[in-house]
TIGUDO-513845 format. One record per residue: x, y, z of N, C-alpha, C in turn; residue in three letters. Coordinates in pm, whole numbers, padded with zeros to 5 digits, always signed. Atoms other than C-alpha are relative to their C-alpha. Layout:
BEGIN
XYZXYZXYZALA;...
END
This chain:
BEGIN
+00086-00115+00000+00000+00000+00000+00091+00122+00000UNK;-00076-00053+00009+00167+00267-00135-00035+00118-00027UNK;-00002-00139+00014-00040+00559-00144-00039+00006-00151UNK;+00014+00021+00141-00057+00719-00470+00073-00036-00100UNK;-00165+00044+00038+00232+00468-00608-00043+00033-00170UNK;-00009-00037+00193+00082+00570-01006+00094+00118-00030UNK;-00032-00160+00053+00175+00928-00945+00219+00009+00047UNK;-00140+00005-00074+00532+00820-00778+00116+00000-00173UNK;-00038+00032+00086+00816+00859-01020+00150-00005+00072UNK;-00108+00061-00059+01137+00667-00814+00107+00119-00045UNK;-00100-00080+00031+01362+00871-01036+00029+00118-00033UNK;-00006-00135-00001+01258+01209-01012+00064+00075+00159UNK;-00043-00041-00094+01282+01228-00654+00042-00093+00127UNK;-00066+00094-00099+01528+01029-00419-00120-00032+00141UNK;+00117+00070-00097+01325+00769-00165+00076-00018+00097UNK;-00066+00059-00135+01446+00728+00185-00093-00098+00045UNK;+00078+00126-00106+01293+00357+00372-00004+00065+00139UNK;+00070+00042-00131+01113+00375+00700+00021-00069+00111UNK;+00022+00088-00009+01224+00144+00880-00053-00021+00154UNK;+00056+00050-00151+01054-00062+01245+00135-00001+00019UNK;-00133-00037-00046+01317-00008+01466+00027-00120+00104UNK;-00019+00132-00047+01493-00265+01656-00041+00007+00153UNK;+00011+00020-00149+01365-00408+01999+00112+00009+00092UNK;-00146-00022-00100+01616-00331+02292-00010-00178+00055UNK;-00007+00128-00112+01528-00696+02437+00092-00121-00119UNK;-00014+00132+00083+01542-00960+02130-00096+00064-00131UNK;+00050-00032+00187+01575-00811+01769-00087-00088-00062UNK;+00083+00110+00052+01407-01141+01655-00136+00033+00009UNK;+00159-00006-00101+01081-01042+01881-00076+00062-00142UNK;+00143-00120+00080+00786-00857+01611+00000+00103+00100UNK;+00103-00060-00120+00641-00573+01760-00169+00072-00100UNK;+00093-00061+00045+00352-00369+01637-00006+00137-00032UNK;+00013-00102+00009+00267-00062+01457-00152+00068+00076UNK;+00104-00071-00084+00058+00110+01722-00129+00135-00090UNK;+00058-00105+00054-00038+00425+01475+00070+00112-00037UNK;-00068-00103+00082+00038+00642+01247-00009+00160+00034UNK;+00039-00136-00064+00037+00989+01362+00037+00153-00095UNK;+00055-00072+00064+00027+01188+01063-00068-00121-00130UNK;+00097+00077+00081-00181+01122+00717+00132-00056-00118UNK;-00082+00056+00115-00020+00906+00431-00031+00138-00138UNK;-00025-00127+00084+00083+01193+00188+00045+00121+00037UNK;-00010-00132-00049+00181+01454+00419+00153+00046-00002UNK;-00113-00060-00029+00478+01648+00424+00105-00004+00159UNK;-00107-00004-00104+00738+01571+00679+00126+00051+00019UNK;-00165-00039+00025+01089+01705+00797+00069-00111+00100UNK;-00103+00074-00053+01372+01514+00928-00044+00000+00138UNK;-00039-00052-00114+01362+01414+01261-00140-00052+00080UNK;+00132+00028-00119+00973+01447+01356-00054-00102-00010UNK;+00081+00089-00054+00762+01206+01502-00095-00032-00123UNK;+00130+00036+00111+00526+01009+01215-00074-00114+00035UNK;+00052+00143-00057+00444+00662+01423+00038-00049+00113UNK;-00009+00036-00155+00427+00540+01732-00020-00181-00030UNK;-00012+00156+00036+00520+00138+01765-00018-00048+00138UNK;+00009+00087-00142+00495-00124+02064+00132-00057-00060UNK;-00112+00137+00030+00853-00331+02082+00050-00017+00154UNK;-00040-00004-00170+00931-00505+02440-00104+00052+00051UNK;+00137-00084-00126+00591-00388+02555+00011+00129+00030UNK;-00006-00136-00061+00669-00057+02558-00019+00088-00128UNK;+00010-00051+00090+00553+00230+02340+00115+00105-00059UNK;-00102-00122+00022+00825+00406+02109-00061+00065-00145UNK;-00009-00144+00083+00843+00730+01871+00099-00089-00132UNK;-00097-00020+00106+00961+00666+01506-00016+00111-00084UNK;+00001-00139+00059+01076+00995+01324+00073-00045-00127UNK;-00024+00040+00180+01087+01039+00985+00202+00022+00005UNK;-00169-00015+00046+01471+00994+00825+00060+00086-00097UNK;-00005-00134+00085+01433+01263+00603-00120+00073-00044UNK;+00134-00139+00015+01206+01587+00497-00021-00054-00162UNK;+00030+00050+00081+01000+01485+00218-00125-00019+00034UNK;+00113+00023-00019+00649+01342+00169-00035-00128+00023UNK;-00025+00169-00006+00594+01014+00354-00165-00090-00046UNK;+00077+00107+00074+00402+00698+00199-00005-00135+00082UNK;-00057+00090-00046+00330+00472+00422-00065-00095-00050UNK;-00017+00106+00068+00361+00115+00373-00058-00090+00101UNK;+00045+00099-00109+00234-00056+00712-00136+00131+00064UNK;+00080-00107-00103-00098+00002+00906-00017-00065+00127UNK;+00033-00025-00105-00189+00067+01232-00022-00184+00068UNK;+00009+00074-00048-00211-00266+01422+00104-00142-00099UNK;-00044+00111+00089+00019-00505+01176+00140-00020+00095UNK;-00104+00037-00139+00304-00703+01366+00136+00047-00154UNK;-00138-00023+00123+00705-00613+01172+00074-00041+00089UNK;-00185+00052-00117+01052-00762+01272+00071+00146-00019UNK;-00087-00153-00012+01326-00505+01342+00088+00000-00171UNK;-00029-00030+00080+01433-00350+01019-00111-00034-00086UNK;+00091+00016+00082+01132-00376+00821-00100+00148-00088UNK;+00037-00103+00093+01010-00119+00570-00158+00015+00011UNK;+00129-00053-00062+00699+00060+00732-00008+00100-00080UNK;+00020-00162+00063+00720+00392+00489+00086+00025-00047UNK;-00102-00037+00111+00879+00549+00226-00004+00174+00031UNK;+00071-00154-00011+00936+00944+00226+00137+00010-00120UNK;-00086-00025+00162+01089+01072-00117-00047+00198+00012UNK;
END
């Protein structure tokens, strides 16, 4: 789910990955994407807050990895291992 992936054109404008971030207990573990906390298409900058995850039972902050417009790729309740491509922002 990629948003509006017709209108995407890879090689106009460089894509940075998303990724679920690793559990502090046991990288192996899943955790969950708790919620997205802005809209798929929105303008982001480096840095801020776009999803909130469960890993180890505990809720963490993932911030976008660069300013751009993110696409995301995971929703709200789906389980991911650590390093897994939750959003694109180009």
């Amino acid at each position: 789910m990629l948003g509006a992936s017709s209108e995407r054109n890879p090689e106009a404008h460089p894509v940075t990955d998303l990724h679920f971030p690793r559990p502090h207990d046991d990288p192996r573990e899943p955790g969950s994407l708790a919620r997205w906390l802005v809209p798929d298409g929105a303008r982001v900058r480096s840095g801020a807050p776009v999803a909130e995850v469960v890993t180890d039972g505990a809720p963490r902050t993932v911030r976008a990895p660069a300013s751009g417009t993110l696409w995301r790729q995971g929703r709200a309740g789906e389980r991911f291992t650590a390093g897994a491509i939750i959003g694109l922002v180009e």
